[in-house]
Structures are given as structure tokens and as C-alpha cells.
Gaussian input, Z-matrix of N, CA and C with variables (Angstrom, degrees):
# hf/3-21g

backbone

0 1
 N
 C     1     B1
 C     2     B2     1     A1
 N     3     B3     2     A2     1     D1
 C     4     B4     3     A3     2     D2
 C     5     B5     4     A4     3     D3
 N     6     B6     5     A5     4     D4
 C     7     B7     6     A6     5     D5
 C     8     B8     7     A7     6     D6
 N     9     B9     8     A8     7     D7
 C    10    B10     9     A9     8     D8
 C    11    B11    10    A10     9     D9
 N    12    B12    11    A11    10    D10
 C    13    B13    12    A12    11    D11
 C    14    B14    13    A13    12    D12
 N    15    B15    14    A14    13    D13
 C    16    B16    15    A15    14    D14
 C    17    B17    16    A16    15    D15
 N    18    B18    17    A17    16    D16
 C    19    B19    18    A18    17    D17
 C    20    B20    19    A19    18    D18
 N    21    B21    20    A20    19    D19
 C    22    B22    21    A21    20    D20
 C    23    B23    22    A22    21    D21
 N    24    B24    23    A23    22    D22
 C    25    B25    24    A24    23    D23
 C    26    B26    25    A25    24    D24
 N    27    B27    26    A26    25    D25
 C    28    B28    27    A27    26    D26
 C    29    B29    28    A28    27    D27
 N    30    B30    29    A29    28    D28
 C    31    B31    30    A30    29    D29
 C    32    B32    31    A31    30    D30
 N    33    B33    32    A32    31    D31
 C    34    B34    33    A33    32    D32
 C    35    B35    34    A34    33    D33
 N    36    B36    35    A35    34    D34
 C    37    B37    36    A36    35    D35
 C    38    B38    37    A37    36    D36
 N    39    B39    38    A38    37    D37
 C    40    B40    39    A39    38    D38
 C    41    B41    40    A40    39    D39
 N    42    B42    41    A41    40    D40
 C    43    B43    42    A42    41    D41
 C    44    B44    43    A43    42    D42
 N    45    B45    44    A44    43    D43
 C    46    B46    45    A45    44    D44
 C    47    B47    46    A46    45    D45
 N    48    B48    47    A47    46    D46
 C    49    B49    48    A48    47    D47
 C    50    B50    49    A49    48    D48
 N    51    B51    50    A50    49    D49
 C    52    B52    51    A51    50    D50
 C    53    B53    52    A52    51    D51
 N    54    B54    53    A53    52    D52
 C    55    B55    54    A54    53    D53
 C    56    B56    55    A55    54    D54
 N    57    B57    56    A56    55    D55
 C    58    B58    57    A57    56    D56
 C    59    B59    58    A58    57    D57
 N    60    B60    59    A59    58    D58
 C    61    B61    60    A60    59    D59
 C    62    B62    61    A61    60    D60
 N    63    B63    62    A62    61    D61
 C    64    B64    63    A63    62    D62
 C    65    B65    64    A64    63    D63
 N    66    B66    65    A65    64    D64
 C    67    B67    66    A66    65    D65
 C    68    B68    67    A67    66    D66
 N    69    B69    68    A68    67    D67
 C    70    B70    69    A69    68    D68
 C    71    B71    70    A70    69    D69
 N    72    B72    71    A71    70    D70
 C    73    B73    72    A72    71    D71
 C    74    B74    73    A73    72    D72
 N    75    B75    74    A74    73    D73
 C    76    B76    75    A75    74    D74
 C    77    B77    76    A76    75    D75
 N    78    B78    77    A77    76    D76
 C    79    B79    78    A78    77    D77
 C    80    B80    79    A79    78    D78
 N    81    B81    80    A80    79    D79
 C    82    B82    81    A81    80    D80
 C    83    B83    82    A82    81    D81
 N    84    B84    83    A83    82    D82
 C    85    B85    84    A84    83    D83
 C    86    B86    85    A85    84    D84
 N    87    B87    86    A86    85    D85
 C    88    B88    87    A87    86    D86
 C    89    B89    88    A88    87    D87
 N    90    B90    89    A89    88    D88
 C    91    B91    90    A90    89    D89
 C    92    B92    91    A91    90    D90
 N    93    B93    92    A92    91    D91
 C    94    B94    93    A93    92    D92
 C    95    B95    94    A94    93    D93
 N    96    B96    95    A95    94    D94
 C    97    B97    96    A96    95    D95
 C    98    B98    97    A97    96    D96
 N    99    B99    98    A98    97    D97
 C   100   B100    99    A99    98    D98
 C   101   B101   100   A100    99    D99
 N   102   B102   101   A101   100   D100
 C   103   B103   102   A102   101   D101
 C   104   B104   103   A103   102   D102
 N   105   B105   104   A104   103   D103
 C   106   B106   105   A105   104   D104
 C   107   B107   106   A106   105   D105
 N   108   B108   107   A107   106   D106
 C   109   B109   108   A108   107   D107
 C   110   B110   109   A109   108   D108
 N   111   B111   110   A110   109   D109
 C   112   B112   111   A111   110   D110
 C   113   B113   112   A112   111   D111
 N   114   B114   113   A113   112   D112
 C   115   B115   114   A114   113   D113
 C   116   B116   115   A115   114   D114
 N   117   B117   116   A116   115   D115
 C   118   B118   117   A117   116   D116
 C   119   B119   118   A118   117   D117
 N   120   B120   119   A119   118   D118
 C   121   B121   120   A120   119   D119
 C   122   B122   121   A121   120   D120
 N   123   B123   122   A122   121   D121
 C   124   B124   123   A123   122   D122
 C   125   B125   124   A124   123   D123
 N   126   B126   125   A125   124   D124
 C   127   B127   126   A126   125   D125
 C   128   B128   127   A127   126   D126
 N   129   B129   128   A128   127   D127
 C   130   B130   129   A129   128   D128
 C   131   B131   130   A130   129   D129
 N   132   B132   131   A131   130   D130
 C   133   B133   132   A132   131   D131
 C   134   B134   133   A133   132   D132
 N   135   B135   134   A134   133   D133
 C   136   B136   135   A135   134   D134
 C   137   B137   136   A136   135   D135
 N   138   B138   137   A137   136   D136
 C   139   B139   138   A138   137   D137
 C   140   B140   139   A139   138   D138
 N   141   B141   140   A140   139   D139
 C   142   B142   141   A141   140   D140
 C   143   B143   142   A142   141   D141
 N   144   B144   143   A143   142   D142
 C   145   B145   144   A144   143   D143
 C   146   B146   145   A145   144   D144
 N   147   B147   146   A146   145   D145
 C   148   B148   147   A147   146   D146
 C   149   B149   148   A148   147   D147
 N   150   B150   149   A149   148   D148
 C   151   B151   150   A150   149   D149
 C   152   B152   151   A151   150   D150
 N   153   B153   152   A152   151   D151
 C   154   B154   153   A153   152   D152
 C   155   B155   154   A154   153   D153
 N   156   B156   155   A155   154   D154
 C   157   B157   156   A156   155   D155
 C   158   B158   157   A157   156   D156
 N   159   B159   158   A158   157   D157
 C   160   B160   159   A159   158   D158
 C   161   B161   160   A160   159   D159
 N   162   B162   161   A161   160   D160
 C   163   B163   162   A162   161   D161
 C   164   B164   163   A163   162   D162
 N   165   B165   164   A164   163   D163
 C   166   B166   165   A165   164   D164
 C   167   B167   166   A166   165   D165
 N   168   B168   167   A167   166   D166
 C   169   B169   168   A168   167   D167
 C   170   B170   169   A169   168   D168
 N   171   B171   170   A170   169   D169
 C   172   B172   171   A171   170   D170
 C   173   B173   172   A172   171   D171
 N   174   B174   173   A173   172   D172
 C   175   B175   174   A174   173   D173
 C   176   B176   175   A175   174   D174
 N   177   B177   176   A176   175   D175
 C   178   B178   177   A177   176   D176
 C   179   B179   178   A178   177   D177
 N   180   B180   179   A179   178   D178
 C   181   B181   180   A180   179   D179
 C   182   B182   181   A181   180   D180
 N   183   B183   182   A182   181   D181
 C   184   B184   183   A183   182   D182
 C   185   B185   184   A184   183   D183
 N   186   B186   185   A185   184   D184
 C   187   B187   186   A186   185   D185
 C   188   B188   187   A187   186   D186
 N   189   B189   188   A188   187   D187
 C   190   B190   189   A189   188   D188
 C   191   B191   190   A190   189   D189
 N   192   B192   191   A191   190   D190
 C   193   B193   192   A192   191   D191
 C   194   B194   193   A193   192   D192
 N   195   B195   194   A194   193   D193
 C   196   B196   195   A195   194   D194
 C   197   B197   196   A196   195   D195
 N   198   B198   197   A197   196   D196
 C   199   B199   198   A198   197   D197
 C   200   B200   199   A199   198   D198
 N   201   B201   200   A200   199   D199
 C   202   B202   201   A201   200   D200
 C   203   B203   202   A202   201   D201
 N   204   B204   203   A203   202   D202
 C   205   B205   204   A204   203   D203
 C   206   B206   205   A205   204   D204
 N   207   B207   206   A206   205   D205
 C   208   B208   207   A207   206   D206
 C   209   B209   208   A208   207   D207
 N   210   B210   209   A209   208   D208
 C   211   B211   210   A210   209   D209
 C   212   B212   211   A211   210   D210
 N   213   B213   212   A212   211   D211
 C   214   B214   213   A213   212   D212
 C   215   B215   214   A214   213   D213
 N   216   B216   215   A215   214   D214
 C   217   B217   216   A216   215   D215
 C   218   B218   217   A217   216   D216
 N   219   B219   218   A218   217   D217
 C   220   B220   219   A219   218   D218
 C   221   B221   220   A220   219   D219
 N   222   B222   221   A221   220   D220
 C   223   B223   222   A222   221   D221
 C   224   B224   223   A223   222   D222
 N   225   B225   224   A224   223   D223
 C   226   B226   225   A225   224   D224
 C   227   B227   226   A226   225   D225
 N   228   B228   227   A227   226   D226
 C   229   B229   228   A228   227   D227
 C   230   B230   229   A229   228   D228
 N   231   B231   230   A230   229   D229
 C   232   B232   231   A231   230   D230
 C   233   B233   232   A232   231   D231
 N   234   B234   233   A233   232   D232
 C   235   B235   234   A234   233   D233
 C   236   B236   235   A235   234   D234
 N   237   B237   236   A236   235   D235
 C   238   B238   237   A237   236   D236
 C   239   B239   238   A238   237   D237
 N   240   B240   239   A239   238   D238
 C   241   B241   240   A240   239   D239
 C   242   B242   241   A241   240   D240
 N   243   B243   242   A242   241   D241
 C   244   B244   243   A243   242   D242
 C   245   B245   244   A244   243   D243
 N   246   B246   245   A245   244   D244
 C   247   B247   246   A246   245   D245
 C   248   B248   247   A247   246   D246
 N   249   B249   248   A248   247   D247
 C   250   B250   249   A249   248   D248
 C   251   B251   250   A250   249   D249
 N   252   B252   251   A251   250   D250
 C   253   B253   252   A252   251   D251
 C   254   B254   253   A253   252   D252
 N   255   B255   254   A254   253   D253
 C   256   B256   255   A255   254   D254
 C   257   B257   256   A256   255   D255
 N   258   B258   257   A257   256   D256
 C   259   B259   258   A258   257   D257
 C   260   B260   259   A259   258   D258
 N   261   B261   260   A260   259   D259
 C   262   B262   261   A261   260   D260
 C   263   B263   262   A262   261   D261

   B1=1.4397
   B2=1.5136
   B3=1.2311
   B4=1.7610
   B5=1.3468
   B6=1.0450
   B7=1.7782
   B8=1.3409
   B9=1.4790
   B10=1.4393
   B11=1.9226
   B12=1.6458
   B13=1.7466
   B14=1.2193
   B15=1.2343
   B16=1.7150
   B17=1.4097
   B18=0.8399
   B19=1.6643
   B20=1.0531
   B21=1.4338
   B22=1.5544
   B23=2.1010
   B24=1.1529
   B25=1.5745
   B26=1.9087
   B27=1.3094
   B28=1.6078
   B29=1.5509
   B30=1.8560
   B31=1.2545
   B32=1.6865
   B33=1.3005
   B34=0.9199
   B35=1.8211
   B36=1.1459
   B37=1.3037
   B38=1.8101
   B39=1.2975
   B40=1.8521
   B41=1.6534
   B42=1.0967
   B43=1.5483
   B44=1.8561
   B45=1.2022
   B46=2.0974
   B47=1.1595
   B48=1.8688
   B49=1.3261
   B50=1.4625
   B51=1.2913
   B52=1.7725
   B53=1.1872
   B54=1.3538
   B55=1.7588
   B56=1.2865
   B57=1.3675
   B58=1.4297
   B59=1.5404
   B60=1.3926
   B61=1.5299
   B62=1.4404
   B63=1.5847
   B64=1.2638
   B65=1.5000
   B66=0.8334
   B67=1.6730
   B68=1.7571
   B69=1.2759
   B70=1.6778
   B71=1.6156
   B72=2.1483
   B73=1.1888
   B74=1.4515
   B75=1.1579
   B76=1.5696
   B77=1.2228
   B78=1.6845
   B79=1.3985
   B80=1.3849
   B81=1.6290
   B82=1.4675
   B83=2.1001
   B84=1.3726
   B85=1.5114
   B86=1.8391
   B87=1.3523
   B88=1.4673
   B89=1.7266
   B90=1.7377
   B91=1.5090
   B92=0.9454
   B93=2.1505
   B94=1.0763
   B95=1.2009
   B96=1.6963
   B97=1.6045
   B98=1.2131
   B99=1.3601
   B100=1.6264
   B101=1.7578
   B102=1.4059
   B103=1.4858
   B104=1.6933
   B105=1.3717
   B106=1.6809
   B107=1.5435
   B108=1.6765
   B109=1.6476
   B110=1.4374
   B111=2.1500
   B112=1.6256
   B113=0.9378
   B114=1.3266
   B115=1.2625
   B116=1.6356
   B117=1.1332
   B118=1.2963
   B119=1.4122
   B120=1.6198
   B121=1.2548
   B122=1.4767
   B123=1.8484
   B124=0.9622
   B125=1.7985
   B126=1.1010
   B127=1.4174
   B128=1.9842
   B129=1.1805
   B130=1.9184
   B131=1.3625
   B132=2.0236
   B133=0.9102
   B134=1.7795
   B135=1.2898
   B136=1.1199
   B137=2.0261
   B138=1.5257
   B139=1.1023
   B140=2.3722
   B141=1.5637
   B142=1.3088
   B143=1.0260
   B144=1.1432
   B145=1.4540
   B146=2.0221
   B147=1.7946
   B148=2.0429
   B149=1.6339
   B150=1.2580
   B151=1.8136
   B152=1.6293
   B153=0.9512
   B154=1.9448
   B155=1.8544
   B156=1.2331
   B157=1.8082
   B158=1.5785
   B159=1.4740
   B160=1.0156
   B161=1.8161
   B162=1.4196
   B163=1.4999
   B164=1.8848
   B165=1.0356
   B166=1.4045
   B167=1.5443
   B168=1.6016
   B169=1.5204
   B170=1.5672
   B171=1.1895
   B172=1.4616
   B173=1.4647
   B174=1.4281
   B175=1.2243
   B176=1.7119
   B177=0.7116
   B178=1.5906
   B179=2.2569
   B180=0.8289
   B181=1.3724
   B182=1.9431
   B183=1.2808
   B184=1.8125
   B185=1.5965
   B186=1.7223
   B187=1.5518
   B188=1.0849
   B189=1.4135
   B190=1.1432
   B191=1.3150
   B192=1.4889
   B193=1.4857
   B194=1.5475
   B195=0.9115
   B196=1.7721
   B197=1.3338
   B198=1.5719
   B199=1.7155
   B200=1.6846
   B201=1.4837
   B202=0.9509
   B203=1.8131
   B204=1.5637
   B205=1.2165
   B206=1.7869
   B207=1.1915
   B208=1.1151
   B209=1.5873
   B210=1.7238
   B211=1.2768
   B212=1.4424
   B213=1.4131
   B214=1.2477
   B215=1.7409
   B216=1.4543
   B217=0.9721
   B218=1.5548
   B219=1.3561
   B220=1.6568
   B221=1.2406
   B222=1.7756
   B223=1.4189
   B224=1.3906
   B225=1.5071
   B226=1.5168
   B227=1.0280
   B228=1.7065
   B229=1.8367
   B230=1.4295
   B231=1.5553
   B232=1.3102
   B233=1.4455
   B234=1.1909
   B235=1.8138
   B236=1.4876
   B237=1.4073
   B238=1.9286
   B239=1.4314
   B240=1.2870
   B241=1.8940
   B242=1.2861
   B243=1.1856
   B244=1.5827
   B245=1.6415
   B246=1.4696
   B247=1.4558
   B248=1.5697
   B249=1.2851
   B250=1.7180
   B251=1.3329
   B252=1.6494
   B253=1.6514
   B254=1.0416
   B255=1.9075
   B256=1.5287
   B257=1.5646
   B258=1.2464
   B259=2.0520
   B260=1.5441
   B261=1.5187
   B262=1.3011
   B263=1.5579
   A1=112.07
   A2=113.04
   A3=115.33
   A4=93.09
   A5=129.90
   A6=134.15
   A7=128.45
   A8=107.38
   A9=112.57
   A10=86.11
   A11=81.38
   A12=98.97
   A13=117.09
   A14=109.11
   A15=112.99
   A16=109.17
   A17=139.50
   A18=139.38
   A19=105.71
   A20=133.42
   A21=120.75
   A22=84.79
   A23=91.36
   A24=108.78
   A25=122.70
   A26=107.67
   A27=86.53
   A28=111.02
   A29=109.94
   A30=110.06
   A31=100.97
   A32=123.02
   A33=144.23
   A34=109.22
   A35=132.63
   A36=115.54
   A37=89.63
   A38=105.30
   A39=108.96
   A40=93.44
   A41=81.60
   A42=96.46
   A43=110.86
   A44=76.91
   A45=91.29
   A46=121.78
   A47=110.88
   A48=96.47
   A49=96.57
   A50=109.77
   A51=108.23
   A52=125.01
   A53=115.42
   A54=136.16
   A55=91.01
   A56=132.58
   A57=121.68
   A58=122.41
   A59=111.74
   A60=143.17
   A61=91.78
   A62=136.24
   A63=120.44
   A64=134.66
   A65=108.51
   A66=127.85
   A67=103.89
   A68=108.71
   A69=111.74
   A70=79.13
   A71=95.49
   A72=129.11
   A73=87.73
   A74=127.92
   A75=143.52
   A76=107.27
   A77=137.29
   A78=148.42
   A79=104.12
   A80=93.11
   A81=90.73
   A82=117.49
   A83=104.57
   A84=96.29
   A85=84.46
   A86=90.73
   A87=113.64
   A88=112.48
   A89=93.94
   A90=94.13
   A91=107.95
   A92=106.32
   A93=117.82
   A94=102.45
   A95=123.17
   A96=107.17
   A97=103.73
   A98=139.63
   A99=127.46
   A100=85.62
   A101=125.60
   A102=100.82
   A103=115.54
   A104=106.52
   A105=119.16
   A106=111.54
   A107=108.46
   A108=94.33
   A109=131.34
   A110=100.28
   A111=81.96
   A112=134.92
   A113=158.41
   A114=156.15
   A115=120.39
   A116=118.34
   A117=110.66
   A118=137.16
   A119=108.15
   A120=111.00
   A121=103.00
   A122=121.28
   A123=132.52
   A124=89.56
   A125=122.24
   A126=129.70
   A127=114.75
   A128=87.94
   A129=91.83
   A130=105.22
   A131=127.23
   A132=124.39
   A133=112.46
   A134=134.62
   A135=144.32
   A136=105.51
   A137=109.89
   A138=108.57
   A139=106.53
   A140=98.01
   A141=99.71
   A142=138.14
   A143=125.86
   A144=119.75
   A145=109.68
   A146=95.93
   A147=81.03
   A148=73.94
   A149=105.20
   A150=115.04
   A151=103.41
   A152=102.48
   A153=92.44
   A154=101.49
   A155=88.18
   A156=98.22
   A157=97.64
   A158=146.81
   A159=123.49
   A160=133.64
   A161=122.06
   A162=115.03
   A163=76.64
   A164=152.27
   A165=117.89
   A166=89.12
   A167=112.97
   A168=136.92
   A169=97.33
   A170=114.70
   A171=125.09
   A172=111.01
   A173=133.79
   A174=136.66
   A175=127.74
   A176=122.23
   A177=125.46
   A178=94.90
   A179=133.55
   A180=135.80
   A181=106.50
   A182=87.76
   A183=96.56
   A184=108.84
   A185=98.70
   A186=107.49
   A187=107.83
   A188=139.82
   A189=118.62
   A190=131.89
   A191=120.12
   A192=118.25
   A193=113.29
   A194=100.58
   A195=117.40
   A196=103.60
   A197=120.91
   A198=128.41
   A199=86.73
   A200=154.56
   A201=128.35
   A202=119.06
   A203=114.06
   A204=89.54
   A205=152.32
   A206=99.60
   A207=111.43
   A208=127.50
   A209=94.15
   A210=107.96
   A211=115.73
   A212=116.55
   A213=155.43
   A214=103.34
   A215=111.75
   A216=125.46
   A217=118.80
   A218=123.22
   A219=124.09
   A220=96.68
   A221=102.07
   A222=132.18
   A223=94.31
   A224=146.90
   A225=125.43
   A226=98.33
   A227=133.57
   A228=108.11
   A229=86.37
   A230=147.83
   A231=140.68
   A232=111.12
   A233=119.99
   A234=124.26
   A235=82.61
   A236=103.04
   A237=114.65
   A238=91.47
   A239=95.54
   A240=95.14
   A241=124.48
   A242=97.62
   A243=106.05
   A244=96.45
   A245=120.41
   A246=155.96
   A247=87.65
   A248=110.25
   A249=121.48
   A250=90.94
   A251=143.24
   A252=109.99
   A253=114.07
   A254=128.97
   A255=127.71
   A256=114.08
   A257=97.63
   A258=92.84
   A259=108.07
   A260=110.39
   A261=126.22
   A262=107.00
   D1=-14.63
   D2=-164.39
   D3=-90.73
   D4=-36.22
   D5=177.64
   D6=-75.13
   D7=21.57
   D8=-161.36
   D9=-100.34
   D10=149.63
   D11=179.36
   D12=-129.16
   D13=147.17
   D14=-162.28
   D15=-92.71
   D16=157.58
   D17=165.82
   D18=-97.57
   D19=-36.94
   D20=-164.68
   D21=-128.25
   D22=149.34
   D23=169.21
   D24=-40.54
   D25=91.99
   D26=178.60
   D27=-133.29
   D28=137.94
   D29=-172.22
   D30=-128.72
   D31=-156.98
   D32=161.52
   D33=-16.59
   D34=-40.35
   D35=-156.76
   D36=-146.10
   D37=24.32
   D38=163.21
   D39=100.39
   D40=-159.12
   D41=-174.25
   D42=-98.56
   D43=129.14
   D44=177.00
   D45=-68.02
   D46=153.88
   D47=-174.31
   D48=-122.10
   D49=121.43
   D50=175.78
   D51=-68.59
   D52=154.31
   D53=-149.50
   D54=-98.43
   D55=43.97
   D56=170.06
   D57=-14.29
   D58=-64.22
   D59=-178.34
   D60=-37.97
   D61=-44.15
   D62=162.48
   D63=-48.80
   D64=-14.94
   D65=-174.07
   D66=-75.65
   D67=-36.27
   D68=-146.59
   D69=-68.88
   D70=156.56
   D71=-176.94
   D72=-125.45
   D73=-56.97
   D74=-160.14
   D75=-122.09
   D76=153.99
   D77=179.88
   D78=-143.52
   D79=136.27
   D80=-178.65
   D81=-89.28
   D82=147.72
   D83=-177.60
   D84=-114.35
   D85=148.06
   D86=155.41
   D87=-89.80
   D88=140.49
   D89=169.86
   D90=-151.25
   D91=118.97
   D92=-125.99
   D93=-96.67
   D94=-7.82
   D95=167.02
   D96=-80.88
   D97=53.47
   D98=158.18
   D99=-138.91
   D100=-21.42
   D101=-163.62
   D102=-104.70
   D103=126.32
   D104=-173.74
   D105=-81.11
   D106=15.52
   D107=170.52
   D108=69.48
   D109=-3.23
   D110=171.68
   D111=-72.12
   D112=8.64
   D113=-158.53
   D114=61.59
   D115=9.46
   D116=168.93
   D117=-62.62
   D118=-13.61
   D119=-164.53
   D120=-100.00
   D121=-11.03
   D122=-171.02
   D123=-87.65
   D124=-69.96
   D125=175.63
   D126=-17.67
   D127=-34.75
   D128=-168.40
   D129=-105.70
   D130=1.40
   D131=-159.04
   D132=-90.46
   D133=91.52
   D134=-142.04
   D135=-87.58
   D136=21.21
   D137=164.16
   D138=-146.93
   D139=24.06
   D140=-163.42
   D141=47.88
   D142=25.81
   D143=-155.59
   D144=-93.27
   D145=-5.48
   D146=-165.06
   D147=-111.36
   D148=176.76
   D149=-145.94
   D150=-169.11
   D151=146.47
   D152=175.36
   D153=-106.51
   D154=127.17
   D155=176.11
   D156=-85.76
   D157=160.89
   D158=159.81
   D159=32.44
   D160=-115.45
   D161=-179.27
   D162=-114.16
   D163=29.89
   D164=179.35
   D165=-143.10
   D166=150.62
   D167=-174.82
   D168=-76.20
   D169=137.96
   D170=172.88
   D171=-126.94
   D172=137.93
   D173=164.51
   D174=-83.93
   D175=115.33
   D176=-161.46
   D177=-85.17
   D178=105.28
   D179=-171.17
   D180=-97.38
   D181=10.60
   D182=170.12
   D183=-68.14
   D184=-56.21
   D185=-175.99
   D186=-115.66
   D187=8.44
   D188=162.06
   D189=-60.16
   D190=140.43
   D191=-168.60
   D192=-113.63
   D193=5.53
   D194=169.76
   D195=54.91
   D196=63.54
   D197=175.96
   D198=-89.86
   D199=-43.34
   D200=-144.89
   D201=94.34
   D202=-34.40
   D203=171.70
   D204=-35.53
   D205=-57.48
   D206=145.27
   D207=6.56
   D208=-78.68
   D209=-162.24
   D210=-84.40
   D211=-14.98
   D212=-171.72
   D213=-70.11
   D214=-57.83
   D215=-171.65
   D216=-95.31
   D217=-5.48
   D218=-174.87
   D219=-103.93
   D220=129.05
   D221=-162.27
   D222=-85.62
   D223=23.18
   D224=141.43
   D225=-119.75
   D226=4.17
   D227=171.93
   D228=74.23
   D229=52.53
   D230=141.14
   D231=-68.66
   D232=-20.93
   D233=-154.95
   D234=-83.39
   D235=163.83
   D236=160.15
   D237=-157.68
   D238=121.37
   D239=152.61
   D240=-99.96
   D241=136.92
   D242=-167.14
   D243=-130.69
   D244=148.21
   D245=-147.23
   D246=-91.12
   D247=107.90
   D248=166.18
   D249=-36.41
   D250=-43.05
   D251=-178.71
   D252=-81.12
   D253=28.82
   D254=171.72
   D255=94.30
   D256=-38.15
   D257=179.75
   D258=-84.31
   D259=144.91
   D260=176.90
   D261=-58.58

């Protein structure tokens, strides 16, 4: 039992959840006359953060970590990342 190893970080109050959202350089915007709502960009999104509200994709900017997947992967190029200081 003394040799046991953790995979994920755990102390006093369980295991932590990292502030990804600290990380971001860039955020992705949706623009919604190019985006058809399939869910693809949510599917590849490796911290959950975009979500469907109703019929339209929403980005959650709590955990987003601004890798770009997303935008990388949606078949009309709706995504844009743009530079937390606003310029593309």
C-alpha cells in the first residue's frame, strides 16, 4: 500500500482541478454566419469547454485553454482565434 502512485495530483482536499483558462494566449470566437452547429468542434475539444446552448455552439472561456483545436478541426473555418489583446 505504501508504493502506491497516483496518476493525477492528490492532497489534502482530493484531487485538483487546473485553471487551464490561465494558460490562454488566444480565444477562439465563433462566427455564426459561417457556423452550421455540428458539433464537431465540441467533439475534438480536449478540455470541454464549447457546448451547444439550444441549436447554437457556445464557448465556455472558464476552461478554455486556447490550443486552437477547435478551429483546426471545423469543416467551415467558423472558429477564429484571436490574441487575448484582441488582434488576430
Amino acid at each position: 500500500m505504501g508504493d502506491r502512485k497516483y496518476i493525477t495530483p492528490v492532497g489534502d482536499e482530493g484531487i485538483y482541478v487546473l485553471d487551464t483558462a490561465s494558460w490562454r494566449n488566444f480565444r477562439p470566437v465563433i462566427n455564426r454566419d459561417k457556423c452550421i452547429s455540428c458539433g464537431i468542434c465540441s467533439a475534438y475539444c480536449p478540455v470541454n469547454s464549447i457546448y451547444r446552448e439550444g441549436k447554437q455552439i457556445e464557448i465556455s472561456m472558464k476552461y478554455c485553454k486556447g490550443c486552437g483545436i477547435c478551429a483546426n478541426e471545423c469543416p467551415k473555418k467558423a472558429i477564429d482565434m484571436i490574441s487575448e489583446g484582441g488582434e488576430k
